[in-house]
FIKOLZA-1660 file (N, C-alpha, C; in steps of 0.1 Angstrom, whole numbers, plus 5000, padded with zeros to 4 digits):
% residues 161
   i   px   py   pz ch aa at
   1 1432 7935 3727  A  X  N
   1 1431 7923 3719  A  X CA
   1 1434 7911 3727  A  X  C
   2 1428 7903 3728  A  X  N
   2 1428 7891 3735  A  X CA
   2 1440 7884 3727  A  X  C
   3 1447 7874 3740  A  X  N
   3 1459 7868 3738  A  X CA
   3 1457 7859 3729  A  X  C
   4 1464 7853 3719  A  X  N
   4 1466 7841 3709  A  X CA
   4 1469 7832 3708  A  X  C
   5 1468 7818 3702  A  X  N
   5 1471 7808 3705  A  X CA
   5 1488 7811 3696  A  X  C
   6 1499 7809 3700  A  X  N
   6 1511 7809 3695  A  X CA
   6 1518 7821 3701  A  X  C
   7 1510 7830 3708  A  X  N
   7 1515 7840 3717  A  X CA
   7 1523 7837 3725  A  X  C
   8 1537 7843 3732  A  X  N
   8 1541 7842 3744  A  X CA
   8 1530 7848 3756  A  X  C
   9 1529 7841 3772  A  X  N
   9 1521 7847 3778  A  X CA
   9 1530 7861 3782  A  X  C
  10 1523 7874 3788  A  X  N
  10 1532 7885 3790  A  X CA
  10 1534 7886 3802  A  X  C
  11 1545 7889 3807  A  X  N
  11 1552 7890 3816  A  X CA
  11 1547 7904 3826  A  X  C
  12 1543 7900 3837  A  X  N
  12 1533 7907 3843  A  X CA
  12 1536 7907 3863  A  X  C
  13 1539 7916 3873  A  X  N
  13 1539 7912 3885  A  X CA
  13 1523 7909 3887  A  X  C
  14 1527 7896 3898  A  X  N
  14 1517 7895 3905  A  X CA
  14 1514 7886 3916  A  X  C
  15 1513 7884 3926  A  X  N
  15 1509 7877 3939  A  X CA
  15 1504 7864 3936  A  X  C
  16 1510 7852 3947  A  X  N
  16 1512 7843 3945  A  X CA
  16 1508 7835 3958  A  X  C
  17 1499 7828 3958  A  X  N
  17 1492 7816 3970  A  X CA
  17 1492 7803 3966  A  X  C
  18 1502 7798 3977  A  X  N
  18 1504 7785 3975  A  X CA
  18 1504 7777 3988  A  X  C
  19 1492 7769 3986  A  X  N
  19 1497 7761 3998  A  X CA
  19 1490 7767 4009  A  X  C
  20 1480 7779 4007  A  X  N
  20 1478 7787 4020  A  X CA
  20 1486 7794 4027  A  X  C
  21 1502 7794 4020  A  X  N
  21 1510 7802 4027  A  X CA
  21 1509 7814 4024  A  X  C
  22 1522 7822 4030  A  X  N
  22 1522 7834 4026  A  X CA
  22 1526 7838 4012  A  X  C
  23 1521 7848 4011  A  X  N
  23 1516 7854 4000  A  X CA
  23 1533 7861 3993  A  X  C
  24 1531 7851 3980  A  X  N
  24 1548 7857 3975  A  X CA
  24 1549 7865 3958  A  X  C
  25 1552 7874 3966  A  X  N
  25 1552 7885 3947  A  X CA
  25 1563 7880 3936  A  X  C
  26 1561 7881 3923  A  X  N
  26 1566 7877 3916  A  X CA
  26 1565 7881 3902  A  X  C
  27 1567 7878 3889  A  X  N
  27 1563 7880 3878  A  X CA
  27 1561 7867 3872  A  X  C
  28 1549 7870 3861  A  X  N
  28 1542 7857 3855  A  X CA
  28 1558 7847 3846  A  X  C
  29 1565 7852 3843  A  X  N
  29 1573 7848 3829  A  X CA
  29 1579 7837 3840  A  X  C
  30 1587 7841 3852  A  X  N
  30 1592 7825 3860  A  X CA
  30 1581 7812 3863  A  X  C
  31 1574 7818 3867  A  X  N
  31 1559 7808 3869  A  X CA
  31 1552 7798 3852  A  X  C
  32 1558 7800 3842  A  X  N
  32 1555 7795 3831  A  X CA
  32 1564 7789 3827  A  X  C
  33 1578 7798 3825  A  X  N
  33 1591 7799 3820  A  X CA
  33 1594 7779 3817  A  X  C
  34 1599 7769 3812  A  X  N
  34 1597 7760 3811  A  X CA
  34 1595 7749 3817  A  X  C
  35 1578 7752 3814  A  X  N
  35 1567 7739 3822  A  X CA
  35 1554 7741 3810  A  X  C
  36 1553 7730 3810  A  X  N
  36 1535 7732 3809  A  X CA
  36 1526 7736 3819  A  X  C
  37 1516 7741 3816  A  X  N
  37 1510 7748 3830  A  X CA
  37 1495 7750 3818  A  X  C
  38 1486 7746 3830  A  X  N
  38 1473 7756 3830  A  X CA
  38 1473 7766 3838  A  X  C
  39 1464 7774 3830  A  X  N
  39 1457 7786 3837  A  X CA
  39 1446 7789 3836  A  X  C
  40 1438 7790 3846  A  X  N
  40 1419 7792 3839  A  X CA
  40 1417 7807 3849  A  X  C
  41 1408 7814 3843  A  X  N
  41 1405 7825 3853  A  X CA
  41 1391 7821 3859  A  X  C
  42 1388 7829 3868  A  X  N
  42 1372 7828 3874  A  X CA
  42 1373 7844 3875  A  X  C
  43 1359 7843 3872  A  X  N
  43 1351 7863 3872  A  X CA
  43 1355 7866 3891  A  X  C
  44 1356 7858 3902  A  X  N
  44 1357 7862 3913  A  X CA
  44 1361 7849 3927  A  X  C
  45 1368 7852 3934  A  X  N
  45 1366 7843 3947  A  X CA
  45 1357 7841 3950  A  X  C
  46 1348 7836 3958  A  X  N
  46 1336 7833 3965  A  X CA
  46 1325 7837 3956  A  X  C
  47 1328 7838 3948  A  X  N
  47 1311 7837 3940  A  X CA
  47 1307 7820 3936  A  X  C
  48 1294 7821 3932  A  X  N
  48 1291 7805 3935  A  X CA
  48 1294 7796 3921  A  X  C
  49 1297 7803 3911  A  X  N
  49 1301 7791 3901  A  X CA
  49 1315 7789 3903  A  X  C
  50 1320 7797 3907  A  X  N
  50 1335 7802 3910  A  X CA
  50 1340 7790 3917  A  X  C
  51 1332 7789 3933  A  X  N
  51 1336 7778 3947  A  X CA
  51 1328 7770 3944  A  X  C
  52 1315 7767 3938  A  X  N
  52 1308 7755 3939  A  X CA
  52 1313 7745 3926  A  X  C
  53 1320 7750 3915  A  X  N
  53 1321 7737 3905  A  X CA
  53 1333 7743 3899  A  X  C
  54 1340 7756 3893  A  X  N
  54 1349 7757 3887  A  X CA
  54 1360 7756 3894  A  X  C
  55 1367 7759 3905  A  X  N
  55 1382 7755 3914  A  X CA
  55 1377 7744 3920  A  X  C
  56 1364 7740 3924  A  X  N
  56 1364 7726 3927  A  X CA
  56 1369 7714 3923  A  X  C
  57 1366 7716 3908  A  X  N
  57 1364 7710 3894  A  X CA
  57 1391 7704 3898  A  X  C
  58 1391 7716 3897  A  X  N
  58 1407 7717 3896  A  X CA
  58 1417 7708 3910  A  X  C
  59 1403 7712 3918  A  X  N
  59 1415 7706 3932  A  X CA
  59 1408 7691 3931  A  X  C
  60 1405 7686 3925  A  X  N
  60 1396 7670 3924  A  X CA
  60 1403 7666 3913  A  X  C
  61 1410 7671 3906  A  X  N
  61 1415 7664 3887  A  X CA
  61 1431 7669 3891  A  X  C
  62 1435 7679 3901  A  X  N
  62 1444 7681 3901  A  X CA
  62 1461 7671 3902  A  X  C
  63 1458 7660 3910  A  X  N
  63 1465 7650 3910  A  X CA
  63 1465 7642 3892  A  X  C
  64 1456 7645 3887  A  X  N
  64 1455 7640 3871  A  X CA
  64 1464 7649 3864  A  X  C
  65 1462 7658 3865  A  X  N
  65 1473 7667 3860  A  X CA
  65 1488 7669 3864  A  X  C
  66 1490 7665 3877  A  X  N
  66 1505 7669 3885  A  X CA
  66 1514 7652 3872  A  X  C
  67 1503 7641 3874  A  X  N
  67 1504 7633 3866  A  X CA
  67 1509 7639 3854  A  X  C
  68 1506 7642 3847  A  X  N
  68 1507 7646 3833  A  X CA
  68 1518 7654 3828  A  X  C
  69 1523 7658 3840  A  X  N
  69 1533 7666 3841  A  X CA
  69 1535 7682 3845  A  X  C
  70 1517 7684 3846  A  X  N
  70 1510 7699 3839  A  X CA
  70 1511 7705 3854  A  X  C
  71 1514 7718 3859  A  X  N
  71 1514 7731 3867  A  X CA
  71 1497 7735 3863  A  X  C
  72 1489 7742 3876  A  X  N
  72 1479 7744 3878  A  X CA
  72 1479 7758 3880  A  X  C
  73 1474 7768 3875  A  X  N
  73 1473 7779 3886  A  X CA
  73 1456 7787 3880  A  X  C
  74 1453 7790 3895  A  X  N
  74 1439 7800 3893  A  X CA
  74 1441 7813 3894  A  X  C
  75 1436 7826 3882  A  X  N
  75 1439 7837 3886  A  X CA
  75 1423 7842 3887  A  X  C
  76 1422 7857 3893  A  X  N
  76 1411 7863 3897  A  X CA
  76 1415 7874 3901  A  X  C
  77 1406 7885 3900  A  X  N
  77 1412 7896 3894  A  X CA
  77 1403 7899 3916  A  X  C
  78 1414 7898 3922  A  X  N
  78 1410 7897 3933  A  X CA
  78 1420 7901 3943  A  X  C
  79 1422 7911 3955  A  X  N
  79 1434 7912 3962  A  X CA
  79 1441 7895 3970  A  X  C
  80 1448 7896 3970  A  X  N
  80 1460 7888 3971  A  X CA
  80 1455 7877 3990  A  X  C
  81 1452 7888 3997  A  X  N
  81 1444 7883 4007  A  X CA
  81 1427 7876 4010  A  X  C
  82 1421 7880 3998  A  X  N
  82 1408 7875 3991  A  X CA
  82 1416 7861 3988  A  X  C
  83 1424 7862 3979  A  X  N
  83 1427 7846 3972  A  X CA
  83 1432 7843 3980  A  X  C
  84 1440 7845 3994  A  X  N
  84 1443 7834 4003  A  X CA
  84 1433 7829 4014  A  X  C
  85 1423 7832 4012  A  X  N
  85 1415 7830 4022  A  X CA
  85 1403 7818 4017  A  X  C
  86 1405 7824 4001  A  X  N
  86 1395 7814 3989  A  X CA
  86 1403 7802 3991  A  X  C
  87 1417 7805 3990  A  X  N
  87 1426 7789 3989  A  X CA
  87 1428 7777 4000  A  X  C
  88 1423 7786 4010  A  X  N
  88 1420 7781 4025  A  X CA
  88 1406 7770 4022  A  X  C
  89 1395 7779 4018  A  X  N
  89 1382 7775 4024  A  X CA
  89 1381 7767 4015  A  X  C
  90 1387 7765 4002  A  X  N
  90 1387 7760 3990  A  X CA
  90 1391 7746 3994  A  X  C
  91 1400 7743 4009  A  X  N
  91 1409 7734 4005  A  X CA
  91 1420 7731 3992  A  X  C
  92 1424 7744 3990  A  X  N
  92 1434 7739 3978  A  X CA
  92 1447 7731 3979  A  X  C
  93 1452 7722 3969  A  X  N
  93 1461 7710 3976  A  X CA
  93 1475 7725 3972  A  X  C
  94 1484 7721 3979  A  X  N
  94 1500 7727 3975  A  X CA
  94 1503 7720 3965  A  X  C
  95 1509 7735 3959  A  X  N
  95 1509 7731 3941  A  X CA
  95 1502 7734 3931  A  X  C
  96 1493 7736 3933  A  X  N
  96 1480 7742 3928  A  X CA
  96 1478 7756 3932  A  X  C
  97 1483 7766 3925  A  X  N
  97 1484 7780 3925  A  X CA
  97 1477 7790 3923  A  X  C
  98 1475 7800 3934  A  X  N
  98 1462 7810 3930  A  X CA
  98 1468 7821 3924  A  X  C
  99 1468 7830 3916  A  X  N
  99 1472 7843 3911  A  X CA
  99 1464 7852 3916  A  X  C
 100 1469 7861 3920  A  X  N
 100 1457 7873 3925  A  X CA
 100 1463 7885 3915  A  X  C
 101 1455 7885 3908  A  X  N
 101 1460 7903 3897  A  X CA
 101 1443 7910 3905  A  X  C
 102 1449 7919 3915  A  X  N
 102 1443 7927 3920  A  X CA
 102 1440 7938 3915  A  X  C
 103 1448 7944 3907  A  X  N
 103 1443 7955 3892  A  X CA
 103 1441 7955 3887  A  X  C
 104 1442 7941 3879  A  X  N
 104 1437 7935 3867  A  X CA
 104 1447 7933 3854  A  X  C
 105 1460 7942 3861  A  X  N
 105 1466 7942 3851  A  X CA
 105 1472 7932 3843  A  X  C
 106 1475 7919 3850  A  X  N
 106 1477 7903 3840  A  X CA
 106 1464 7902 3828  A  X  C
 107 1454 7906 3836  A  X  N
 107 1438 7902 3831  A  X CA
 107 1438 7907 3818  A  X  C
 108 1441 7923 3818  A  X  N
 108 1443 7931 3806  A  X CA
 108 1450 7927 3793  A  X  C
 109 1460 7924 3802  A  X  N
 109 1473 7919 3791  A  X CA
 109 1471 7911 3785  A  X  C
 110 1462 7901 3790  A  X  N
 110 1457 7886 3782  A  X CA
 110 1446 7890 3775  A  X  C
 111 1439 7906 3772  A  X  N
 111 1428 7907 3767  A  X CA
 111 1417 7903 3773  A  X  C
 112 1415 7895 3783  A  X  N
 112 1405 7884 3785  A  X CA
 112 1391 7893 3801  A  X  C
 113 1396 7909 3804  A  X  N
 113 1387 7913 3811  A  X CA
 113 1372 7916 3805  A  X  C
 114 1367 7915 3814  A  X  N
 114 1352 7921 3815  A  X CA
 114 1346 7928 3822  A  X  C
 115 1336 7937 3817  A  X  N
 115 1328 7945 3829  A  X CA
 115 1318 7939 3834  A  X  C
 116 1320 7933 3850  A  X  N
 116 1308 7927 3862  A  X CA
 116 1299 7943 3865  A  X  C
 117 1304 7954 3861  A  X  N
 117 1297 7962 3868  A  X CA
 117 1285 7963 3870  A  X  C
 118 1275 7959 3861  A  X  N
 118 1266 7950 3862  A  X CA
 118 1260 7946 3878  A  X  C
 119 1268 7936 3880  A  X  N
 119 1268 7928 3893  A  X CA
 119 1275 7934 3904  A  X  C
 120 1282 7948 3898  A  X  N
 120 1288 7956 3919  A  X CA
 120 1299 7947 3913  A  X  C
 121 1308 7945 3907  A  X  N
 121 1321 7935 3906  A  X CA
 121 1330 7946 3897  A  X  C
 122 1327 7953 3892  A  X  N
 122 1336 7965 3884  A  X CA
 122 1344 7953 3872  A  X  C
 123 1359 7954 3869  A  X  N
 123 1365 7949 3858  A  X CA
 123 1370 7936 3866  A  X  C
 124 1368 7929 3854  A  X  N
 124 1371 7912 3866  A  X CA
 124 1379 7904 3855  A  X  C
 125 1387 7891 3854  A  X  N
 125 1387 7885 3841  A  X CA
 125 1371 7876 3838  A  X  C
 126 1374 7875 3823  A  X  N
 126 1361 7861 3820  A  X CA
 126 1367 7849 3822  A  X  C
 127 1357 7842 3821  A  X  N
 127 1358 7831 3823  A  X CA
 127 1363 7822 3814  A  X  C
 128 1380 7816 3818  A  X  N
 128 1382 7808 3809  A  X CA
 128 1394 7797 3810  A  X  C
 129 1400 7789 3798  A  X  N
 129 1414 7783 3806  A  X CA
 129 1425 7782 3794  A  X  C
 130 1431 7782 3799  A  X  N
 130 1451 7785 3787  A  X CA
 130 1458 7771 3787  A  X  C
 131 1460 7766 3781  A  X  N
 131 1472 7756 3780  A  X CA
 131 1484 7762 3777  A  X  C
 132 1495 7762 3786  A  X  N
 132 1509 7770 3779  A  X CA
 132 1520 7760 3779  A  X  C
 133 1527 7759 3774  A  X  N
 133 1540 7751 3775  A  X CA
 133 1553 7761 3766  A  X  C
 134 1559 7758 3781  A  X  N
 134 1572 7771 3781  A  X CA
 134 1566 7787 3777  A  X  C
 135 1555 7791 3785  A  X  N
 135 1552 7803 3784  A  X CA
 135 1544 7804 3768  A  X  C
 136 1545 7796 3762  A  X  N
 136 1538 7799 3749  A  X CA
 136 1524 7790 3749  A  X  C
 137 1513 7798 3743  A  X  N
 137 1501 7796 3745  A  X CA
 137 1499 7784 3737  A  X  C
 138 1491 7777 3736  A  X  N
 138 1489 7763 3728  A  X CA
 138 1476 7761 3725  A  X  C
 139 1467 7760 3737  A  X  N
 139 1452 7764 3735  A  X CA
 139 1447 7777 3744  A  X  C
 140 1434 7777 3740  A  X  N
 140 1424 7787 3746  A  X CA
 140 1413 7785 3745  A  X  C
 141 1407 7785 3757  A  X  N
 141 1393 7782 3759  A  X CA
 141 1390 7795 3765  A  X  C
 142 1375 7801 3762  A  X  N
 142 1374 7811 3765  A  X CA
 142 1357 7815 3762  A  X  C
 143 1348 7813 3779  A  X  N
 143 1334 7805 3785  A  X CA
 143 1327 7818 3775  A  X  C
 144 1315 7814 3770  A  X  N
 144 1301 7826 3763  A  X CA
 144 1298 7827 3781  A  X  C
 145 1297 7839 3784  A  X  N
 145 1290 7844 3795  A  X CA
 145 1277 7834 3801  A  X  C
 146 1282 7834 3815  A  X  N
 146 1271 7823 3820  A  X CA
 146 1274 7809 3819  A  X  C
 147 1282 7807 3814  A  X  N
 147 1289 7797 3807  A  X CA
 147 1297 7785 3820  A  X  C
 148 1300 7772 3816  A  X  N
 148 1313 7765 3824  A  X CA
 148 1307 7755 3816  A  X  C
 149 1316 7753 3805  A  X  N
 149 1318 7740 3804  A  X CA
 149 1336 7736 3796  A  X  C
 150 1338 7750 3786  A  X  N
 150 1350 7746 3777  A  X CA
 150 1364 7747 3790  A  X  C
 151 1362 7753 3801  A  X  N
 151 1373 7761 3808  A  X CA
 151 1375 7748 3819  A  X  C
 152 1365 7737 3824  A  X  N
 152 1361 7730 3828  A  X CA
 152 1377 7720 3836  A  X  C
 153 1381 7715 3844  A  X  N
 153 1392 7709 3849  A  X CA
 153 1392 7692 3837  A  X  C
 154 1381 7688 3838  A  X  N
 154 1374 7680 3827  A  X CA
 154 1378 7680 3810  A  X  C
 155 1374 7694 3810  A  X  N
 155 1372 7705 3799  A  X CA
 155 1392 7699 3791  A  X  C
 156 1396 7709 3802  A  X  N
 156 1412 7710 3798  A  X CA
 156 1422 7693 3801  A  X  C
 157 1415 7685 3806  A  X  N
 157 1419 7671 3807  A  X CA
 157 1417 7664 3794  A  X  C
 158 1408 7665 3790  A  X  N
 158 1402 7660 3771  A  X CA
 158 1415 7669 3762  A  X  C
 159 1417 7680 3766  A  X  N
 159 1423 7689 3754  A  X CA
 159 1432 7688 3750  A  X  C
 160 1442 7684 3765  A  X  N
 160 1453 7689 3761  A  X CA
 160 1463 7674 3761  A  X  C
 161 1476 7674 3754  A  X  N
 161 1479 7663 3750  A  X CA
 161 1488 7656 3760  A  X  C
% end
């Protein structure tokens, strides 16, 4: 069952890229614990709506948001060394956080996977983005396949207050 708006997010290990540094494990519940924070997922690293407009979209608005008060982070159901390598090529600024749920298991938890198998991609998350403040969900956007517009850096700039 996909996560809810009034839901606590669940508390989940998972790998952490920041800054290009090294790679630091953790569980979701400190990373939320009280902040406002976005979260948007992408179906994969280096795929092209993924690098060409949706984490683009994030590291260009992202100073709009540090403004605002708001935590940033991108998850993708991707090993931990994939997303440091995306965070690199990506230019991502420090502060702006990648999640790598490499099993998927955050992905699950939020309800929010899909099957790419389709595309050679096996279970990935969809595409989408969370507003949370203090770990409690607030909004949810969550893309019709094919999709980028509600999950959008843009998107979550309009939404949220």
């Amino acid at each position: 069952m996909t996560i809810q708006i009034g839901q606590p997010l669940p508390d989940f290990e998972i790998a952490v890229i920041d800054d290009g540094a090294d790679i630091q494990r953790t569980t979701t519940a400190p990373l939320f614990s009280g902040r406002n924070a976005v979260l948007f997922g992408v179906p994969g690293a280096f795929t092209p709506t993924c690098s060409g407009r949706h984490l683009p979209g994030y590291v260009k608005h992202f100073d709009d948001f540090k403004a605002r008060g708001v935590d940033v982070y991108c998850m993708a159901v991707n090993d931990a060394f994939v997303m440091k390598a995306w965070a690199l090529s990506q230019n991502v600024p420090a502060g702006l956080k990648l999640l790598a749920d490499g099993n998927g298991g955050f992905t699950r938890a939020l309800g929010l996977e899909m099957d790419g198998s389709a595309y050679g991609m096996g279970m990935r998350s969809r595409r989408f983005a969370l507003y949370a403040e203090n770990g409690v969900v607030k909004q949810l956007h969550i893309e019709s396949p094919g999709e980028l517009r509600v999950s959008t850096a843009e998107a979550m700039l309009s939404a949220i207050p």
